[in-house]
N, C-alpha and C positions, 0 to 999 in steps of 0.2 A: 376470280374468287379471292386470292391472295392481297386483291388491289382494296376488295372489303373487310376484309379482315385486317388488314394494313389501318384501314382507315377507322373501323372501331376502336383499334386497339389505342391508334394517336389520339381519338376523342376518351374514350376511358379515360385514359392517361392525363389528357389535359383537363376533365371533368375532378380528377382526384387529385389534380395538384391547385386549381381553382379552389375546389371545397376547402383544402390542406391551408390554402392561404386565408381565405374567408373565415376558418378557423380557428385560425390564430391573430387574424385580426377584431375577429368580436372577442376573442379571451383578453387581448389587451385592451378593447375598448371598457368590458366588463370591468377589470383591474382597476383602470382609470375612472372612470364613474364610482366607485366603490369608495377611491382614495378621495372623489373631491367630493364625495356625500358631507354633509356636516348632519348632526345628530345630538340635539340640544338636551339636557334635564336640567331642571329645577327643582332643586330639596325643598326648599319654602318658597315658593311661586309669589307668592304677597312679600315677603319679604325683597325677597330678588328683584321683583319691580321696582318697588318703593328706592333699594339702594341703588339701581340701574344695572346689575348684571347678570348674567346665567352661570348657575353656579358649575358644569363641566358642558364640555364640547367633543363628540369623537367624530375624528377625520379620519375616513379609513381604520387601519389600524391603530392609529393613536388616540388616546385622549388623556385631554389639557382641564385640571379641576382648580378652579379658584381657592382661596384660602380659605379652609375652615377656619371655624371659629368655636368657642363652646357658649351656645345660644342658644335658646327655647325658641318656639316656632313662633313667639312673637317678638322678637331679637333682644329680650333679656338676657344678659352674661349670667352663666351659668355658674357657678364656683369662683364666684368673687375672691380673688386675694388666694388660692389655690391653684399654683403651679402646678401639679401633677394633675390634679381633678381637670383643670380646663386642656390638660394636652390628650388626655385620655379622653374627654367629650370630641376633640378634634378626630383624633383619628378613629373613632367610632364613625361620627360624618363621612368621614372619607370611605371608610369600610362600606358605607350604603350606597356611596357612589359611585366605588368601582364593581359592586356586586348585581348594581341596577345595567350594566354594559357587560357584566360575566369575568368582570377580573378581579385577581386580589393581588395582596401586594407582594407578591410575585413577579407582577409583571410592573411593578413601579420602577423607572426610569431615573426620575430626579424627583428628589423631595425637598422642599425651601421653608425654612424654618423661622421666621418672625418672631422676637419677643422682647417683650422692654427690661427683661432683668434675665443676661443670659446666665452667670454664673447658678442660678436658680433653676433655669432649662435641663443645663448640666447637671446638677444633681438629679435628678428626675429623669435624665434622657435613657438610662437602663433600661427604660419600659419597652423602648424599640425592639431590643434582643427578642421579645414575645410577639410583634410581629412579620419582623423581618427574621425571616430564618434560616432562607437559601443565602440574601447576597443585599448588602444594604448600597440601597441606590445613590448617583451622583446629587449633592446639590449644596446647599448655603446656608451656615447661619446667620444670623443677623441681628444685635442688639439694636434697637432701632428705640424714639425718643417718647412714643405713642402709635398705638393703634386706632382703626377707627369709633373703638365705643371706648366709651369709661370704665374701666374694670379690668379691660381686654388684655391680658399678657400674655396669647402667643398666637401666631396665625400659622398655619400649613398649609403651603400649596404644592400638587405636585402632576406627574407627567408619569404616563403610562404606556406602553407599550407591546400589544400582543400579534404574535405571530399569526401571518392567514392558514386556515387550515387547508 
């Protein structure tokens, strides 16, 4: 009797440290599958073709947004010659980008700042304060000699970052 009760008790044992291992190898295979998922949007689909890109990507927990811009959904520059108007149209965009993935910019990482007249960004750049309000994220500005449309004075790209729950 002792030699079967011996013997359950090693199969139990080796049945719960089996499962215990099995268990923590699909939780990290789950993890990893999660992380190399890619997960595309498109704010203006016709647009985004036509130029060749996708405007965000989440991998896992990160996601990667191309630069806005302030455009109408048929890529007219929105506030010609208006520094504040076209940075406010920017991060409106952005706003529907990271809200379409469940973030806001909270969990903004780095933000990269494009514009052909920066002394002119800078006056203007106080707008931020209203949506960064925990902690303004790493990134770059950049006076730069043109953008891609006629008009265009500033682009925002930027990178995001939210914890698994």
């Amino acid at each position: 009797m002792k030699k079967i009760t011996l013997l359950f008790a090693s199969l139990f044992t080796g049945l719960c440290l089996i499962s215990c291992n099995n268990a923590g190898k699909t939780e990290a295979e789950n993890t990893k599958a999660k992380a190399d998922t890619l997960e595309y949007f498109n704010l203006r689909p016709k647009l985004e073709k036509e130029y060749g890109y996708t405007h965000a990507v989440r991998i896992g927990d990160d996601l990667k947004i191309s630069g806005a811009v302030s455009m109408d959904d048929t890529g007219k520059i929105v506030a010609p010659g208006n520094m504040e108007q076209q940075m406010k149209n920017c991060y409106n965009d952005l706003e529907k980008i990271l809200k379409h993935y469940g973030y806001t910019y909270d969990d903004v990482v780095v933000e990269n700042v494009y514009t052909t007249n920066m002394a002119d960004f800078i006056r203007v750049s106080g707008f931020r304060n209203s949506i960064y309000k925990k902690q303004f994220p790493t990134g770059t500005w950049l006076e730069v000699k043109g953008l891609a449309i006629e008009g265009q004075l500033i682009e925002i790209d930027m990178e995001a970052h939210k914890k698994s729950d």
